[in-house]
C-alpha positions in Angstrom: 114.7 96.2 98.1 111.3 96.4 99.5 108.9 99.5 100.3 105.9 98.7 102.7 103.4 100.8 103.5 100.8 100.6 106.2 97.2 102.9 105.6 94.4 101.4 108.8 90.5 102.9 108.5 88.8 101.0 111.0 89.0 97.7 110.1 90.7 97.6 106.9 94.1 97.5 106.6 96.1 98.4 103.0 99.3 97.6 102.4 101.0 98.8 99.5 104.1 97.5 98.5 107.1 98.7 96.3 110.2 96.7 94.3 111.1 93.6 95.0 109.2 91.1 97.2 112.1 88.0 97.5 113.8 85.4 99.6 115.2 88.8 101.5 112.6 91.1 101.8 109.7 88.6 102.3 110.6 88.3 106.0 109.6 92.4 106.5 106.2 91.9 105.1 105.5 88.5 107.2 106.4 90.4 110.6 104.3 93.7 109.1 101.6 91.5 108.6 101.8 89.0 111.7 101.8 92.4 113.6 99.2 94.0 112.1 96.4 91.8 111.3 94.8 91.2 114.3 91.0 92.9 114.4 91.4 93.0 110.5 88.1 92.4 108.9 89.8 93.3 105.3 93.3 93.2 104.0 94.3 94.6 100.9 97.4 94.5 99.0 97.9 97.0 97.0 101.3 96.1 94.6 101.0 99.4 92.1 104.8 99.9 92.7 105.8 96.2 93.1 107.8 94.8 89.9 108.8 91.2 91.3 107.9 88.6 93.0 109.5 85.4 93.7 108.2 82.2 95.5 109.4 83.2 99.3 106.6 86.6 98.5 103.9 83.6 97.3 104.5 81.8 100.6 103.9 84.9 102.6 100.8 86.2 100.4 99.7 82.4 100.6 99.8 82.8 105.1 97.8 86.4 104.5 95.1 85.0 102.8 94.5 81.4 105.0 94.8 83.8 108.0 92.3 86.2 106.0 90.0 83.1 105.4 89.0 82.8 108.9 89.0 86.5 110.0 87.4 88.3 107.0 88.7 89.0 103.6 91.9 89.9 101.5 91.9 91.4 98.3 95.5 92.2 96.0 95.0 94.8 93.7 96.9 96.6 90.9 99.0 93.7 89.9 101.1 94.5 87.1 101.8 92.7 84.0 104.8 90.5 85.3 103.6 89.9 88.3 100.3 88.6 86.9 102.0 86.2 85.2 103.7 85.1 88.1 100.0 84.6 89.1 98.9 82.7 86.3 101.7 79.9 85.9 101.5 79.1 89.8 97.9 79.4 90.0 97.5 82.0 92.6 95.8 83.7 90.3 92.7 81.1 91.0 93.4 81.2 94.9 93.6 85.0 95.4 91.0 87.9 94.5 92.7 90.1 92.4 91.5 93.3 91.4 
């Protein structure tokens, strides 16, 4: 199960997720983002509550941040342990900004 939620100030949109971000649940966050992001100068995801991530989440973080690339900037922030690591072996952790 997934938790998504949506905080907009101008042109900044945060959204923080919760649980599980998987072959199911990815699908929720692409159509959150593909609706959202348009007039975005800065994305962040903020994954204080999110303890997994499998490939199918990469793929959709990987869209965010090519989309990001030409319309401003996207930052993912409190990453914990295991998902870091997740990070590190596929080498996202060199192709996103993490904070």
């Amino acid at each position: 199960m997934l938790s998504i939620e949506k905080k907009v100030n101008k042109a900044e949109l945060t959204v923080t997720l919760g649980g599980r971000l998987d072959t199911t649940t990815s699908p929720e966050l692409e159509k959150v983002l593909k609706e959202s992001l348009d007039g975005v100068t800065a994305l962040v995801i903020d994954m204080t509550a999110l303890e997994y991530i499998s490939s199918a989440g990469l793929r959709v973080l990987l869209s965010a941040q090519k989309l990001m690339n030409k319309q401003g900037e996207m930052k993912v922030s409190h990453v914990n342990e295991t998902v870091m690591e997740i990070f590190e072996v596929t080498g996202f952790s060199d192709i996103l900004t993490i904070e």
